[in-house]
N, CA, C and O atoms as a Maestro MAE file, in Angstrom:
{
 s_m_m2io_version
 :::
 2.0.0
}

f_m_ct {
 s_m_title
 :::
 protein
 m_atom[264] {
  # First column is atom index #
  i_m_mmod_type
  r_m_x_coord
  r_m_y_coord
  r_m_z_coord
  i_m_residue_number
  s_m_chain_name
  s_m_pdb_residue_name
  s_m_pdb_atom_name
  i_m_atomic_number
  :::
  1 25 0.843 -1.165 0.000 1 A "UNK " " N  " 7
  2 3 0.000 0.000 0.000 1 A "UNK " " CA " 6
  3 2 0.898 1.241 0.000 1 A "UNK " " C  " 6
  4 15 1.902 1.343 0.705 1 A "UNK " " O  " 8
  5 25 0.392 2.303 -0.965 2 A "UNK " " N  " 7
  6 3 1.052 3.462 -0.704 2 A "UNK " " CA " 6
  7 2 1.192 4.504 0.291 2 A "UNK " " C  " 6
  8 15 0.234 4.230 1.014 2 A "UNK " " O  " 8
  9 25 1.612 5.274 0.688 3 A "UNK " " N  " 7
  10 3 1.524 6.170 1.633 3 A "UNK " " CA " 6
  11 2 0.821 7.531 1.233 3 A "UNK " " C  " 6
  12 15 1.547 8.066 0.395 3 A "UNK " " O  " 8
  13 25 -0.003 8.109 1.421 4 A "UNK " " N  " 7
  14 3 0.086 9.404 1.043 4 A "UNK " " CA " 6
  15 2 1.376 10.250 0.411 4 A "UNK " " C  " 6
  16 15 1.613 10.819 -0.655 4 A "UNK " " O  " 8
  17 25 1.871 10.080 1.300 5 A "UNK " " N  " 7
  18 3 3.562 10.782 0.452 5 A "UNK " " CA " 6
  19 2 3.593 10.193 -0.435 5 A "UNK " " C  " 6
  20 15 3.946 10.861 -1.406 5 A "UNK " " O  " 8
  21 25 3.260 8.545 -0.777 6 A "UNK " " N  " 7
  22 3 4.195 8.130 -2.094 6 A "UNK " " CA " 6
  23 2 3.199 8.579 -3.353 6 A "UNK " " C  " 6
  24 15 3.549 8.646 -4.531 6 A "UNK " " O  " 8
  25 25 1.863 8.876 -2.817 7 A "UNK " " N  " 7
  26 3 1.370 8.947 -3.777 7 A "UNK " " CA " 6
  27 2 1.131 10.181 -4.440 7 A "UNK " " C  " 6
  28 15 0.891 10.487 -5.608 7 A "UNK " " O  " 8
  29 25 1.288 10.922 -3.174 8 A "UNK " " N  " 7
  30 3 1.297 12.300 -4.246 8 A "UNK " " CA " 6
  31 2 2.754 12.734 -4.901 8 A "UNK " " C  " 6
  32 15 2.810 13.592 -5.783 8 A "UNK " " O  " 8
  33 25 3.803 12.133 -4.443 9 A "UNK " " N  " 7
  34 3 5.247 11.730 -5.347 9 A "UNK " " CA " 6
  35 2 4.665 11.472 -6.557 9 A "UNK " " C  " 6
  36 15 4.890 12.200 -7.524 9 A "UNK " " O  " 8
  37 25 3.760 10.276 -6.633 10 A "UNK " " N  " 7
  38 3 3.532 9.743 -7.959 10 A "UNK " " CA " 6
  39 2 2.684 10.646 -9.410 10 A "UNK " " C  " 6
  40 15 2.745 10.585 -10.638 10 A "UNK " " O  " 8
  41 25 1.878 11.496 -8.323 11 A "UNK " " N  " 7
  42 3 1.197 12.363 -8.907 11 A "UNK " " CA " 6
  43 2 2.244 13.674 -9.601 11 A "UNK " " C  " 6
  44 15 2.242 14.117 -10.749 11 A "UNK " " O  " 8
  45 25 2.928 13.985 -8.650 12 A "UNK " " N  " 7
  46 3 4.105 14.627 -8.741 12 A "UNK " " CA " 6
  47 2 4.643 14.544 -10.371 12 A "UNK " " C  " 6
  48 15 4.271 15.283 -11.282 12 A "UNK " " O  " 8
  49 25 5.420 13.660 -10.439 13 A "UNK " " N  " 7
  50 3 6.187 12.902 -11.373 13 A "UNK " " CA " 6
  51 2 5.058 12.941 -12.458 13 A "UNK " " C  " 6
  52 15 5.182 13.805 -13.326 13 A "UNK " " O  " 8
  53 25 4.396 12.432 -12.492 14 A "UNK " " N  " 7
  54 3 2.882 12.638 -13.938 14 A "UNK " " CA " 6
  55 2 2.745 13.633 -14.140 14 A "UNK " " C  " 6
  56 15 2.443 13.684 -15.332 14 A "UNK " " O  " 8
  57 25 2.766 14.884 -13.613 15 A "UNK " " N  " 7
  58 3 2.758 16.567 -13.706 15 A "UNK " " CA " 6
  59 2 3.379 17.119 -14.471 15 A "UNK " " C  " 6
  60 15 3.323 17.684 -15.563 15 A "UNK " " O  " 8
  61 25 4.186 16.784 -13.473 16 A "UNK " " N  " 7
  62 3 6.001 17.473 -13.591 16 A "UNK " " CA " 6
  63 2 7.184 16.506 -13.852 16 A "UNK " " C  " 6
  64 15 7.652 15.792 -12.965 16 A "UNK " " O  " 8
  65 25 7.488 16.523 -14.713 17 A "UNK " " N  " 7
  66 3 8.753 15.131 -14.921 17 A "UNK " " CA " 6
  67 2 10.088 15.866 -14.308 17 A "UNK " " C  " 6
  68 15 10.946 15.201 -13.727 17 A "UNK " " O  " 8
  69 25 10.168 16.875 -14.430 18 A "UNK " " N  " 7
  70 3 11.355 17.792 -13.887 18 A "UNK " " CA " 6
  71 2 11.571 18.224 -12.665 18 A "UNK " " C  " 6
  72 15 11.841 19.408 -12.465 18 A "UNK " " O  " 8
  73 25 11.488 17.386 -11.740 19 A "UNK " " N  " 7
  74 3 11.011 17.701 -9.997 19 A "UNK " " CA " 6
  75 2 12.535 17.481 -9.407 19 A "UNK " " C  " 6
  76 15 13.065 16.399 -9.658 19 A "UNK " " O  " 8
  77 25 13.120 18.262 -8.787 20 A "UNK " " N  " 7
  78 3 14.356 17.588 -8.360 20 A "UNK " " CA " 6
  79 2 14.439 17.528 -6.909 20 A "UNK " " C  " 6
  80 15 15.473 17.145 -6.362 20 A "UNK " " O  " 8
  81 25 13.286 17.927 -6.176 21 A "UNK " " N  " 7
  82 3 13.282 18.097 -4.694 21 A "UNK " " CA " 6
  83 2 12.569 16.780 -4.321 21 A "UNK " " C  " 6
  84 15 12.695 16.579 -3.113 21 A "UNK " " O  " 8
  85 25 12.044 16.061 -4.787 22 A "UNK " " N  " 7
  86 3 11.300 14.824 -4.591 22 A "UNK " " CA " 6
  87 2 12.136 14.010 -3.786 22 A "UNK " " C  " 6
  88 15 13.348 13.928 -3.985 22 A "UNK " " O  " 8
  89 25 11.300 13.161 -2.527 23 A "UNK " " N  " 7
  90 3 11.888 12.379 -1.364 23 A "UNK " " CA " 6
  91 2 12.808 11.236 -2.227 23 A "UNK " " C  " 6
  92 15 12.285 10.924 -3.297 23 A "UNK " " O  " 8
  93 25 14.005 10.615 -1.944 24 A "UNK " " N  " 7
  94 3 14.461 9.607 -2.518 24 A "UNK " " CA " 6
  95 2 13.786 8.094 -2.015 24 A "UNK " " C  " 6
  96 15 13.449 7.161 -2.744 24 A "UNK " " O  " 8
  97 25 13.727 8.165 -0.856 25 A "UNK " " N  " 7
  98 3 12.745 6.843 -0.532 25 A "UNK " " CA " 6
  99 2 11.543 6.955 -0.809 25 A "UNK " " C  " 6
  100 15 10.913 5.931 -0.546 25 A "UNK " " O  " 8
  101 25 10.996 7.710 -1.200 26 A "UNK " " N  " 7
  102 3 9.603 7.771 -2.159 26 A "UNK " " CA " 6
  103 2 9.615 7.379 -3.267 26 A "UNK " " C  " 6
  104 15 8.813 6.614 -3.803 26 A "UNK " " O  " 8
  105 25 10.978 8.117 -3.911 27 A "UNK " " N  " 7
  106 3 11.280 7.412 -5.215 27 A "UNK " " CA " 6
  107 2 11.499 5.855 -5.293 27 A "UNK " " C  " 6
  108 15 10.758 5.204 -6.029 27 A "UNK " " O  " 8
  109 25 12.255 5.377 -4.734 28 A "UNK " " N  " 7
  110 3 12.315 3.969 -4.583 28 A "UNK " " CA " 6
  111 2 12.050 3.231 -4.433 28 A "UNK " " C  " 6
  112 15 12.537 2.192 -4.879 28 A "UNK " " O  " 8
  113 25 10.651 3.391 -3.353 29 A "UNK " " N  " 7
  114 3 9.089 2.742 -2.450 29 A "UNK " " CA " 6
  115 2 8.404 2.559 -4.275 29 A "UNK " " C  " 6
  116 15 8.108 1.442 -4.699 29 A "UNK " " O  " 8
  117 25 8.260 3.747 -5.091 30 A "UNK " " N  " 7
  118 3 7.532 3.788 -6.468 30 A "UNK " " CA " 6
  119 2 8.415 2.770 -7.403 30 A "UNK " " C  " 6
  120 15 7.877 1.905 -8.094 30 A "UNK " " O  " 8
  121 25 9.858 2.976 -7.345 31 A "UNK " " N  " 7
  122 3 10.501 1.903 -8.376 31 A "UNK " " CA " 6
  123 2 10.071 0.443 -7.932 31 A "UNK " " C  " 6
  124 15 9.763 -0.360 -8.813 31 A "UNK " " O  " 8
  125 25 10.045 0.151 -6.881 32 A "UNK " " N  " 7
  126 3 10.115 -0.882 -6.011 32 A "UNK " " CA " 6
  127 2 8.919 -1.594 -6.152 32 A "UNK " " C  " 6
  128 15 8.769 -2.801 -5.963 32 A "UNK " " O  " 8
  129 25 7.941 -0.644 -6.552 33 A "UNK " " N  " 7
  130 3 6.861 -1.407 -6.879 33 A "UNK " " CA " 6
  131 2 6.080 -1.380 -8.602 33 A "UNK " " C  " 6
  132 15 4.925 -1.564 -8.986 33 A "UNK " " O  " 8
  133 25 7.251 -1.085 -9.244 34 A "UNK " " N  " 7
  134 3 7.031 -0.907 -10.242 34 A "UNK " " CA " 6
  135 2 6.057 0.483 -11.206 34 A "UNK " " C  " 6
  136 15 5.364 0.637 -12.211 34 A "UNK " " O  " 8
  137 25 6.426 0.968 -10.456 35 A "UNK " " N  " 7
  138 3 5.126 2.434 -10.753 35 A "UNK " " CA " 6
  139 2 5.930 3.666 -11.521 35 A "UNK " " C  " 6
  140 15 5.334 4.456 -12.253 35 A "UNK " " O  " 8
  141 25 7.214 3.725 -11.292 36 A "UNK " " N  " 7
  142 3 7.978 4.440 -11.807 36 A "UNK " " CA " 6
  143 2 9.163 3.823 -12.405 36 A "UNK " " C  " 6
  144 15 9.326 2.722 -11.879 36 A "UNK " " O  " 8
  145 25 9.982 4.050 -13.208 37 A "UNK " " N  " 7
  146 3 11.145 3.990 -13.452 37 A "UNK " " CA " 6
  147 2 12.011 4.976 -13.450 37 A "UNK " " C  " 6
  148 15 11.760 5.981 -14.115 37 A "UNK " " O  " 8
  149 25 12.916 4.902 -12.879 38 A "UNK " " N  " 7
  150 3 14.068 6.460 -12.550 38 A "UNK " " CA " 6
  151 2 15.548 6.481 -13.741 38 A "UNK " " C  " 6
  152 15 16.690 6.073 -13.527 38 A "UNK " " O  " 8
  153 25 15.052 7.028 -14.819 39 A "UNK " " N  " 7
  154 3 15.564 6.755 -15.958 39 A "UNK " " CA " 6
  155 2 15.866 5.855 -17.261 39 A "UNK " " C  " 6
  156 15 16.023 4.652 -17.468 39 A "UNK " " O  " 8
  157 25 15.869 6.868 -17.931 40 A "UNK " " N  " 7
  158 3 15.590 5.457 -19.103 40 A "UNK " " CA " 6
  159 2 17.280 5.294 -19.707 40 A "UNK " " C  " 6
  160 15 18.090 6.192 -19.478 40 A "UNK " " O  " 8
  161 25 17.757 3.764 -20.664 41 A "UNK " " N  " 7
  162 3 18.639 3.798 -21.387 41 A "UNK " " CA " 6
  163 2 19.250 4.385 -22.135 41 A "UNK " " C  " 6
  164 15 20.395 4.121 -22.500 41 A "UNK " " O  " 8
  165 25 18.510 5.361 -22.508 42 A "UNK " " N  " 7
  166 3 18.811 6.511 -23.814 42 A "UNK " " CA " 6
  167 2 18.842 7.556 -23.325 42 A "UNK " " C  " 6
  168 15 19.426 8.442 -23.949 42 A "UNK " " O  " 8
  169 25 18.226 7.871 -22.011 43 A "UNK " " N  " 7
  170 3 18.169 9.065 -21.642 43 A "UNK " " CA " 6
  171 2 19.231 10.401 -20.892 43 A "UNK " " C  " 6
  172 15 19.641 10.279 -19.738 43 A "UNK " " O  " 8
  173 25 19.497 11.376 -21.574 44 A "UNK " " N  " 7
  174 3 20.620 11.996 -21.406 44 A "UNK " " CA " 6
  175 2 21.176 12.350 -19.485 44 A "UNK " " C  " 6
  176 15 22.341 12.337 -19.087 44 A "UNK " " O  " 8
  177 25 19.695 12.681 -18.477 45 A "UNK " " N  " 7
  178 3 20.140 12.942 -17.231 45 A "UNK " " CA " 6
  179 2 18.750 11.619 -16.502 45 A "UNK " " C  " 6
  180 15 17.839 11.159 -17.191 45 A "UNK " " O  " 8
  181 25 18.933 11.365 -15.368 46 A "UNK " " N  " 7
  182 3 17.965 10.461 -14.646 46 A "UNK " " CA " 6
  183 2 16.753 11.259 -14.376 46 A "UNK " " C  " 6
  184 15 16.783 12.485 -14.273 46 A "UNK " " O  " 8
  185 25 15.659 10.526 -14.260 47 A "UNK " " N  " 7
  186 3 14.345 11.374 -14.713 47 A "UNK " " CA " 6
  187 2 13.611 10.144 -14.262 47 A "UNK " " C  " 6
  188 15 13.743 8.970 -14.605 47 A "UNK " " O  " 8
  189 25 12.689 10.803 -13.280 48 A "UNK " " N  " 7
  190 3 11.642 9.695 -13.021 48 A "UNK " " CA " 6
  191 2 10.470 9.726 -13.847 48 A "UNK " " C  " 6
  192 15 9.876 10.791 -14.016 48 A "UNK " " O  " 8
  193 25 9.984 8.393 -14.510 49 A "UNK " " N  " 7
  194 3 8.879 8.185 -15.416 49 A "UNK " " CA " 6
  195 2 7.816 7.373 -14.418 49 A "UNK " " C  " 6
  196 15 7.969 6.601 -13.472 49 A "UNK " " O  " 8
  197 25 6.560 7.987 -15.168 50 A "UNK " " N  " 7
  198 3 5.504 6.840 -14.156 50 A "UNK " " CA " 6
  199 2 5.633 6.142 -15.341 50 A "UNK " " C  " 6
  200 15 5.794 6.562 -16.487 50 A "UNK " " O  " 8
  201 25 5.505 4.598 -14.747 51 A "UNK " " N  " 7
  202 3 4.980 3.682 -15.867 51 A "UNK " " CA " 6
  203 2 3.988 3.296 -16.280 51 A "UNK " " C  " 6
  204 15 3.161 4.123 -15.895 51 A "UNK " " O  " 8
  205 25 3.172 2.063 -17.202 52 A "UNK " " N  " 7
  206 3 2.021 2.228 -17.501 52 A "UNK " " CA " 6
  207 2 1.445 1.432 -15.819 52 A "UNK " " C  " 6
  208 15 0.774 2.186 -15.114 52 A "UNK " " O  " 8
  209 25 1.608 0.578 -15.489 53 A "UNK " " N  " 7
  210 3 1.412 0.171 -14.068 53 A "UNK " " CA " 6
  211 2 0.884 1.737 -13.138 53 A "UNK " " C  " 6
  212 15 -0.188 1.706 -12.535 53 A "UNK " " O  " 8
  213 25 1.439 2.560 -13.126 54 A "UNK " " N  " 7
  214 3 1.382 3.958 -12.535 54 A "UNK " " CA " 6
  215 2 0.549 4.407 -12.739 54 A "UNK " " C  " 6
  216 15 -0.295 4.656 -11.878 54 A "UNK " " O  " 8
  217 25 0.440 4.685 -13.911 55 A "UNK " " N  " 7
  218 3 -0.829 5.147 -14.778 55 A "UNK " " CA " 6
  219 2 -2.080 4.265 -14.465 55 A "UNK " " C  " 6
  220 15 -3.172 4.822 -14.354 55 A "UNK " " O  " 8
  221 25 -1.987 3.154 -14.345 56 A "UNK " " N  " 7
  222 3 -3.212 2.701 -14.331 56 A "UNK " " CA " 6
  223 2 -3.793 2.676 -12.791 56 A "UNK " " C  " 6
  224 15 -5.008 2.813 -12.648 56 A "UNK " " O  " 8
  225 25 -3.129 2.541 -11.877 57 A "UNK " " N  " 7
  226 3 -3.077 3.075 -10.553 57 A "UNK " " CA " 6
  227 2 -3.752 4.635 -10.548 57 A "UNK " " C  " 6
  228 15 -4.788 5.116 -10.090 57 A "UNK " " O  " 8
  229 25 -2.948 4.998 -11.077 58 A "UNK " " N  " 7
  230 3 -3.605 6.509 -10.844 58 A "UNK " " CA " 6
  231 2 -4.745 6.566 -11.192 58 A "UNK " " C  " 6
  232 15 -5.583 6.780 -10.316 58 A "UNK " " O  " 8
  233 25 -5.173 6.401 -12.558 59 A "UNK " " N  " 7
  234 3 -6.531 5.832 -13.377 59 A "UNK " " CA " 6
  235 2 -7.893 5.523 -12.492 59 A "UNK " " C  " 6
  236 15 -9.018 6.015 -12.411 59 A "UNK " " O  " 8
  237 25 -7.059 4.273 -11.782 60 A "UNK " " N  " 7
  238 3 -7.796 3.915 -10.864 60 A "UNK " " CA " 6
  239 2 -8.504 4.739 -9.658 60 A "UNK " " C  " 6
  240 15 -9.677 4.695 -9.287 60 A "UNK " " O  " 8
  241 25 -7.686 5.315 -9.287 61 A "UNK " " N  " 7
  242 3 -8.109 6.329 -7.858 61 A "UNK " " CA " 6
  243 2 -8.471 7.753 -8.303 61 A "UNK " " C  " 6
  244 15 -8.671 8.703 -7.546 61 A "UNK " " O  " 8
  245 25 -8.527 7.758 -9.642 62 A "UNK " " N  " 7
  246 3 -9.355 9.033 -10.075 62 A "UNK " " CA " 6
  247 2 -8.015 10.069 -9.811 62 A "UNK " " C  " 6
  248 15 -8.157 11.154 -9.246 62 A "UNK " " O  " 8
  249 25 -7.108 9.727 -10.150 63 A "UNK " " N  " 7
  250 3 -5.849 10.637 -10.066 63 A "UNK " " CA " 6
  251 2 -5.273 11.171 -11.313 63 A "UNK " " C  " 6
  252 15 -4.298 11.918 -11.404 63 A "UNK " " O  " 8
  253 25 -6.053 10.657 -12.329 64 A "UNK " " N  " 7
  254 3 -5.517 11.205 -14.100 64 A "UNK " " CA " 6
  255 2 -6.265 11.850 -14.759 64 A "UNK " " C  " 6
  256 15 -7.478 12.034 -14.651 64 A "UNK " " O  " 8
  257 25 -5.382 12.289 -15.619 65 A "UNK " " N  " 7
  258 3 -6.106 13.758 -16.449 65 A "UNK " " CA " 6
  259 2 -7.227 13.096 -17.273 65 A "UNK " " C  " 6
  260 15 -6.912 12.052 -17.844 65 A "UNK " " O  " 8
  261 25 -8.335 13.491 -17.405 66 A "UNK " " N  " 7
  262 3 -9.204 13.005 -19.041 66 A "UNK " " CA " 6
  263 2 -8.083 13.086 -20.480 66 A "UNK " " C  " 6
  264 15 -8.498 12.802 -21.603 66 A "UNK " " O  " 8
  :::
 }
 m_bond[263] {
  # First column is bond index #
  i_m_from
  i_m_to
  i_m_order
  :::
  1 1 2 1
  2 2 3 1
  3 3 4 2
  4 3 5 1
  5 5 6 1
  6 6 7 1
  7 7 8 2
  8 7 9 1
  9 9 10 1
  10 10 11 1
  11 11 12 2
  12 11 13 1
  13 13 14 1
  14 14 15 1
  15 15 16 2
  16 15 17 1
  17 17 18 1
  18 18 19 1
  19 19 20 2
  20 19 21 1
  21 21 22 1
  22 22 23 1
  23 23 24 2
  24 23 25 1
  25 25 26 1
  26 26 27 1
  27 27 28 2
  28 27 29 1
  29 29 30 1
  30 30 31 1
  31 31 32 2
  32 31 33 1
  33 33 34 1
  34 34 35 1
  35 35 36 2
  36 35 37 1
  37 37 38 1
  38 38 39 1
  39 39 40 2
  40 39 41 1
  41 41 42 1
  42 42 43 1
  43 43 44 2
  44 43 45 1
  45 45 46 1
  46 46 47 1
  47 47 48 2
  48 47 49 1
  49 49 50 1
  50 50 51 1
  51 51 52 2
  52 51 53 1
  53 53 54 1
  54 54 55 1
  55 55 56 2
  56 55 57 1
  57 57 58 1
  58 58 59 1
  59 59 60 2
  60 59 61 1
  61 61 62 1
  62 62 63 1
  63 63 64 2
  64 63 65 1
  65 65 66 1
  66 66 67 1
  67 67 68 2
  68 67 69 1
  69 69 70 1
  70 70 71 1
  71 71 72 2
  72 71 73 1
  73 73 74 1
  74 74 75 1
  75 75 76 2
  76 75 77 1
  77 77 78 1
  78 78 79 1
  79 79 80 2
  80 79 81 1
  81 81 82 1
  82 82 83 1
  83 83 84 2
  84 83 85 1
  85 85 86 1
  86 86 87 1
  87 87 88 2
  88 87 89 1
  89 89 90 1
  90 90 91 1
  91 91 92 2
  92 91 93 1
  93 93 94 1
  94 94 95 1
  95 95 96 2
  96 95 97 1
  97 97 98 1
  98 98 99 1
  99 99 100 2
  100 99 101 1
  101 101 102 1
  102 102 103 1
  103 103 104 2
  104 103 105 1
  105 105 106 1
  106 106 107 1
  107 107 108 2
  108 107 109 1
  109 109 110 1
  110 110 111 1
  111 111 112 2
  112 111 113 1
  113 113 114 1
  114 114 115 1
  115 115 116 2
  116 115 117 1
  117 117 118 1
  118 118 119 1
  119 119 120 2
  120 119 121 1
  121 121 122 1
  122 122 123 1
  123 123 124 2
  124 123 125 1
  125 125 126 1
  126 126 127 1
  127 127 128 2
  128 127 129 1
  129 129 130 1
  130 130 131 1
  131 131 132 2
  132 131 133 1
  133 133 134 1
  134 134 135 1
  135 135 136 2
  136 135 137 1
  137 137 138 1
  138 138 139 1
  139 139 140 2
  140 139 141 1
  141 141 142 1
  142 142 143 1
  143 143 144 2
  144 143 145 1
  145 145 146 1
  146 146 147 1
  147 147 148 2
  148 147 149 1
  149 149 150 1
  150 150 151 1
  151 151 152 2
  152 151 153 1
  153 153 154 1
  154 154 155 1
  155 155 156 2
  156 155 157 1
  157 157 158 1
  158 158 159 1
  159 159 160 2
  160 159 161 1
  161 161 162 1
  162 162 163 1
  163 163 164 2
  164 163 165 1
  165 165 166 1
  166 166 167 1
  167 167 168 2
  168 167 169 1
  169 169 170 1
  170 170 171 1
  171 171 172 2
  172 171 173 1
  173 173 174 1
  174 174 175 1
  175 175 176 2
  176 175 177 1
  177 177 178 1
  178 178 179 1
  179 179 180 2
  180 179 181 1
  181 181 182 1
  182 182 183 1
  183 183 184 2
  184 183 185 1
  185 185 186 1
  186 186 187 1
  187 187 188 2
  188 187 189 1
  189 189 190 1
  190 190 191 1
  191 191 192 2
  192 191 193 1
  193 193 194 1
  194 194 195 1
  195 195 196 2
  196 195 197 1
  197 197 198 1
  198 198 199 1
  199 199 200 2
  200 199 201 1
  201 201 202 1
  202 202 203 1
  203 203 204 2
  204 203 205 1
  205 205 206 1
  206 206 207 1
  207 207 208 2
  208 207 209 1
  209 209 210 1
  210 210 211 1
  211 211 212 2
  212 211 213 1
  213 213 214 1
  214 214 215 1
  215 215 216 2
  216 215 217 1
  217 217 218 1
  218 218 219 1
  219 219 220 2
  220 219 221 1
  221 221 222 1
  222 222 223 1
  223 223 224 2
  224 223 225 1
  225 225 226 1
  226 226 227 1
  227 227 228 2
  228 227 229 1
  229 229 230 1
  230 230 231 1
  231 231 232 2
  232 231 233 1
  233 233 234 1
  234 234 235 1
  235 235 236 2
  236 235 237 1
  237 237 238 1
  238 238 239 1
  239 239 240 2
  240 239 241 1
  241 241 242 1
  242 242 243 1
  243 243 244 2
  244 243 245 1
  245 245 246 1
  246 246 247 1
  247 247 248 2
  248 247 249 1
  249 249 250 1
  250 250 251 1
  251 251 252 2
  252 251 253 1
  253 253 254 1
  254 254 255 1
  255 255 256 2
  256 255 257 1
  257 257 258 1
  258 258 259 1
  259 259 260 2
  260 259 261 1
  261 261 262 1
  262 262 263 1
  263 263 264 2
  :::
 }
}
């Protein structure tokens, strides 16, 4: 289960991809459960992505844009 913190982290990150003040064990609680990934292979600096898992989470709790 998420925490409040983790989840508005998660919300966070879906917003704003450019957040650099974001908790690191929030970040990791989200990698950890597959909801984010904290950079991609190609990608020039580390950058947290929600994934589709994330998305559908969010989806779920009425946390995503139309």
């Amino acid at each position: 289960m998420l925490s409040p913190h983790e989840f508005a982290t998660l919300m966070l990150i879906k917003d704003a991809k450019h957040q650099s003040d974001l908790d690191h064990a929030d970040l990791i609680a989200l990698a950890d459960r597959d909801l984010i990934i904290i950079g991609l292979p190609d990608a020039p600096c580390i950058v947290p992505c929600v994934t589709d898992r994330g998305h559908a989470l969010l989806a779920r709790l009425g946390a995503a844009q139309p």
